[in-house]
N, C-alpha and C positions, 0 to 999 in steps of 0.2 A: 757802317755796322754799329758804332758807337751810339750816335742817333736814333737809331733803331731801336734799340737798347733801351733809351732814357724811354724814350715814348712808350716804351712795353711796359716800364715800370710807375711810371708815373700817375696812369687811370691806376695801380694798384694801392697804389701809396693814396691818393684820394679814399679810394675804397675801406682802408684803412681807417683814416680822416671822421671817415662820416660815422664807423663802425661805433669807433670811440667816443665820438659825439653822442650815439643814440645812446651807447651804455651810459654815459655821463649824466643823462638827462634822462632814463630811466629808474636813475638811484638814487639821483637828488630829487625826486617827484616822491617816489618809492618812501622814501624816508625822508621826506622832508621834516624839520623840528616839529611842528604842528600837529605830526600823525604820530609821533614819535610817545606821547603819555599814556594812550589808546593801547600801542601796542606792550607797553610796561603793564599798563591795567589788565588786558587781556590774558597775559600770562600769568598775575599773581591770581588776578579773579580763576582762569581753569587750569593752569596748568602744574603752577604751585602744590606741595600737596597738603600744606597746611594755614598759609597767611592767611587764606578766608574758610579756614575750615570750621563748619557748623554756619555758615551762611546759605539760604534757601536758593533755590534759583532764581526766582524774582528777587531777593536780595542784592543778588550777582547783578543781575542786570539792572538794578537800581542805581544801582555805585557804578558801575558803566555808563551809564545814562549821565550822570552828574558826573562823568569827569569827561565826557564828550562834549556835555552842553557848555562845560565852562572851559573848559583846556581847548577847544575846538573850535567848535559851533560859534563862541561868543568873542574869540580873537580875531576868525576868520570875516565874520559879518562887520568887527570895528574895522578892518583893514579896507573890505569895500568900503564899508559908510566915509571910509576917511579919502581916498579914490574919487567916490563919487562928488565930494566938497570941496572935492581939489586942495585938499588940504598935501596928499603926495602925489608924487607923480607917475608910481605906477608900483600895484601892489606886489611886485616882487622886492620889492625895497632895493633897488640896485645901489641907493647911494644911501652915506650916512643921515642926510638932512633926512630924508624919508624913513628911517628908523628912528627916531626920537620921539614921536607920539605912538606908533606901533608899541614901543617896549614897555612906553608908560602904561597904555592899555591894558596888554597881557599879563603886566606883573601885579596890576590890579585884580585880574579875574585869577590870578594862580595862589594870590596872596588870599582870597575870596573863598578858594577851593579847600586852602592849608584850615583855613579857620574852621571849615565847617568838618573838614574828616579829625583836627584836633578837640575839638567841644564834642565831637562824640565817641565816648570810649570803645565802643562795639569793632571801631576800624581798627585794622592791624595797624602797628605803629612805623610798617615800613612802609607800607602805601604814603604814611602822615611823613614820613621824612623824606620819600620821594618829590613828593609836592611842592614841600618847603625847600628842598633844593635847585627846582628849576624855576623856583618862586626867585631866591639869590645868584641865580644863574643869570636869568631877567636883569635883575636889578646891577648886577657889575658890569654887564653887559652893555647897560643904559649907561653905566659912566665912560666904561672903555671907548665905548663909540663918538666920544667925544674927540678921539684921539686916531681910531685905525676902524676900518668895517669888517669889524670880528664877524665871522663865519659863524652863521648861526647851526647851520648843518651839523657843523664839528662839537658846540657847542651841547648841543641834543644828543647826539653820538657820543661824545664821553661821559656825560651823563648818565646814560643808560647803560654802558658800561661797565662806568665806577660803582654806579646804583649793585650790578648785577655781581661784580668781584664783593661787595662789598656781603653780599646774601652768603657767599660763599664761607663765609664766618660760620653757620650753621648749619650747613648741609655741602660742603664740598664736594662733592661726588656727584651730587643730584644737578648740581650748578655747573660742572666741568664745561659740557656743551653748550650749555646757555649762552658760558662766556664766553668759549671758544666760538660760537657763531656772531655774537653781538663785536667781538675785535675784528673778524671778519667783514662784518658789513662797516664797521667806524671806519678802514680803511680802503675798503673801497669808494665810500659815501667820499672821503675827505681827496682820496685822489682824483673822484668823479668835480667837485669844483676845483682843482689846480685844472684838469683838462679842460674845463671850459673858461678857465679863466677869470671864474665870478670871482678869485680870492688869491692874495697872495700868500706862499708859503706861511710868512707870519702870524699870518690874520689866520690860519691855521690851526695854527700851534696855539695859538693865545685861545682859540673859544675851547680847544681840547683841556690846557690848562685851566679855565674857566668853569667848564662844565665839571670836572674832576674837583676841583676842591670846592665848589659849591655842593656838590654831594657828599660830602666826607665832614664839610662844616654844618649837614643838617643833620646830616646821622649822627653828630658828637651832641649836636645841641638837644634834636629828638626823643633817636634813642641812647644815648647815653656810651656811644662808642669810643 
């Protein structure tokens, strides 16, 4: 009977296994860092009801454009080109060695992004401090990983976050849900790599801390918070 028993439980427990797998690897795909400025953009560009207010619709989608082609499009393509020349060894960056040109690249084209939304007055100055924050995000990022393979996931996720508590400065009420959905997804995103194991606990907490005071150190610097 006992036997019986483990057997009956054990395809459930598998079942289980794989269920957790699939979410884990739907929410780190979902949100991975990469897609992560796109969806900050999207929200101030429409949903916001005033950081791009008096901006045209082809305006909108200008400033969308140029923060897909450079926060995106143009990290994503160094990451093959660098793949391809066997410079890494596989564009998920599983190891440290393989994130050390990756971050120098991206913080280049984020650093490329800050300058051109700062040199022109028209952009709201929180788009300009978002920028510059995942710009410093990058860059401690690049030194930390000399040391532990900070979770870039997390990294992205509190970013966005801190970004998002931080709006809450001026419209509190309009922002409640925002935040309350973006803590939602930081904590699922961060428990979906403990489940798969890309990270440990630490390497965690360090890119949450990471991404957290690199936005709080742009906003001071920015806008003047």
């Amino acid at each position: 009977m006992q036997t019986n028993t483990i057997e009956e439980i054990n395809p459930s427990t598998g079942t289980i296994k794989t269920r957790e797998k699939i979410f884990s690897i739907f929410f780190s795909y979902l949100f991975h860092p990469i897609f992560v400025p796109i969806y900050v953009a999207a929200f101030l560009l429409y949903i916001h009801p005033y950081a791009f207010a008096g901006f045209s619709d082809a305006s909108k989608k200008i400033t969308l454009f140029i923060i897909g082609l450079n926060l995106l499009l143009f990290p994503l393509l160094s990451v093959l080109l660098l793949k391809a020349l066997g410079f890494i060894d596989s564009i998920f960056l599983k190891t440290q060695k393989d994130r050390i040109i990756p971050y120098i690249a991206i913080g280049i084209f984020f650093f490329w992004t800050y300058t051109v939304f700062k040199e022109q007055s028209n952009y709201p100055l929180v788009l300009t401090s978002y920028v510059f924050g995942i710009f410093l995000a990058a860059s401690i990022a690049l030194i930390a990983n000399i040391y532990l393979k900070i979770s870039m996931h997390a990294i992205g996720m509190s970013g966005w976050l801190t970004f998002f508590i931080l709006m809450m400065y001026d419209l509190p009420l309009m922002m409640f849900w925002p935040v309350a959905f973006v803590l939602l997804i930081t904590g699922l995103v961060c428990s979906a790599r403990l489940i798969t194991k890309s990270h440990q606990p630490i390497e965690i907490y360090l890119g949450i801390v990471i991404g957290a005071v690199a936005q709080l150190a742009a906003a001071y610097f920015v806008i003047g918070l």
